[in-house]
C-alpha positions as CSV (number, residue, x, y, z in Angstrom):
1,X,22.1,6.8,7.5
2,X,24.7,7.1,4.8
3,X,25.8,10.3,2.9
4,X,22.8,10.2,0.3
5,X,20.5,12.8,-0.3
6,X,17.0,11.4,1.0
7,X,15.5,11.3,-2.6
8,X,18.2,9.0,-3.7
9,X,16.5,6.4,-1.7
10,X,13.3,6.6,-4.2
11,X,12.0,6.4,-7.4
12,X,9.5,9.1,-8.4
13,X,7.6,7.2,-11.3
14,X,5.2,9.7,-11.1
15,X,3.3,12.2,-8.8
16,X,1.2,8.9,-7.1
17,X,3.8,6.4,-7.5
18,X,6.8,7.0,-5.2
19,X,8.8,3.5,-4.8
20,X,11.9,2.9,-2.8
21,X,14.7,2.4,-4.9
22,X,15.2,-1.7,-5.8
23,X,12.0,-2.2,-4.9
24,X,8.4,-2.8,-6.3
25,X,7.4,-0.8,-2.9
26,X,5.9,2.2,-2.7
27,X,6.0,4.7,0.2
28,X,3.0,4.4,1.0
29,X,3.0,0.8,2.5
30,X,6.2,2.2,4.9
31,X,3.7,5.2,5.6
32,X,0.6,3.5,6.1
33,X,2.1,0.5,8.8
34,X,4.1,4.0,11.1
35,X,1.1,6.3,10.5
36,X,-2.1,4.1,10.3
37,X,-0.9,1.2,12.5
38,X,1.6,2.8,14.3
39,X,4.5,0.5,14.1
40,X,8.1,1.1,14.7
41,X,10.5,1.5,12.4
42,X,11.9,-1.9,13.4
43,X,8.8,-3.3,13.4
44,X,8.2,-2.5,9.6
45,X,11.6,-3.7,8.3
46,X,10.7,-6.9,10.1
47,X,7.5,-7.0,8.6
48,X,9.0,-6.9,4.9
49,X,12.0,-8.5,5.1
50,X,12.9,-7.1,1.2
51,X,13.3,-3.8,2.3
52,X,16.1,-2.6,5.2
53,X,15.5,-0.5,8.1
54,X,17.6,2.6,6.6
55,X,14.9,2.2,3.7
56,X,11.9,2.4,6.4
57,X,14.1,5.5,8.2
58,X,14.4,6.9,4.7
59,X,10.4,7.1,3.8
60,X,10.0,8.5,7.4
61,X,12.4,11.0,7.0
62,X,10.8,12.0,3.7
63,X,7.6,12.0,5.1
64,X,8.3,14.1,7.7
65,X,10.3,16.4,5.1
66,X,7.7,16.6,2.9
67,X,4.1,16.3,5.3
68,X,1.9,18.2,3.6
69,X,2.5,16.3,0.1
70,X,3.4,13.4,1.5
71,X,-0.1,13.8,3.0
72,X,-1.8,14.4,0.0
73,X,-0.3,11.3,-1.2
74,X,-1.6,9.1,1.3
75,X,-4.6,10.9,0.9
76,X,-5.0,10.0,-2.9
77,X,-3.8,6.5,-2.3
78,X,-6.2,5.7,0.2
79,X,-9.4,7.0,-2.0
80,X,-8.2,5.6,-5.0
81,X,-8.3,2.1,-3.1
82,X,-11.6,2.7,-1.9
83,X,-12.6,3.7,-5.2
84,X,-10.8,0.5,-6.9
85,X,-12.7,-1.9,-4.5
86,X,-16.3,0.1,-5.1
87,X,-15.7,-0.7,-8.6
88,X,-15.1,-4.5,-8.3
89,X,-18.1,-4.4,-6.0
90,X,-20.4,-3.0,-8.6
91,X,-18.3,-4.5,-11.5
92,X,-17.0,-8.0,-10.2
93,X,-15.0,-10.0,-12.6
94,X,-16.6,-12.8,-14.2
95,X,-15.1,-15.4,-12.2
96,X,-16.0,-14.4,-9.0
97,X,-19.9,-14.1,-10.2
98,X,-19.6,-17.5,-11.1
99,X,-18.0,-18.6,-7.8
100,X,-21.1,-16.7,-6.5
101,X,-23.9,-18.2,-8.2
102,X,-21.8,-21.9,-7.5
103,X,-22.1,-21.2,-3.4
104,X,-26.2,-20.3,-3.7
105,X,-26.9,-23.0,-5.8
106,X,-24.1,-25.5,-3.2
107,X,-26.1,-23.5,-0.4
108,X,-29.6,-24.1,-1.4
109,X,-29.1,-27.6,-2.3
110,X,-27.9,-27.9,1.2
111,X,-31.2,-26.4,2.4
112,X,-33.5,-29.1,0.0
């Protein structure tokens, strides 16, 4: 890796959004394919081709840095998620009620 300092390779937008720098990516999706899925470093960069393989060093490095926030992070990130797709469940959007009700009634004419 170059001469930067390691958070020079982010943007802290705020406490639960850390993105790498030039990117719409936040840390999290580096963390969550080496930590959760175990991939390689090389792996990752290959898997998003918009981000290089000093950035996916980088978020490790960080990571490793920083593991009980970083932690915490992941932590929030990954119950907010759940949260977020709870509430569609209960609460979906219109359209995909519709889409619903149009595959009963496409099934039960089926059935007749």
């Amino acid at each position: 890796m170059s001469s930067k300092h390691i958070t020079e390779y982010f943007n802290f937008l705020s406490p639960e959004d850390i993105r790498l720098q030039n990117s719409r990516m936040g840390i999290e999706t580096i963390l969550y394919e080496y930590i959760d899925c175990g991939r390689s470093p090389e792996e990752i960069a290959q898997i998003y081709p918009t981000i290089s393989l000093e950035q996916v060093y980088a978020t490790i490095l960080y990571y490793l840095q920083n593991q009980e926030a970083v932690s915490n992070y992941m932590k929030n990130w990954i119950e907010h998620g759940h949260k977020m797709r709870e509430q569609q469940r209960l609460n979906p959007p219109p359209v995909s009620e519709k889409l619903r009700q149009l595959r009963i009634a496409r099934k039960a004419k089926k059935q007749a």
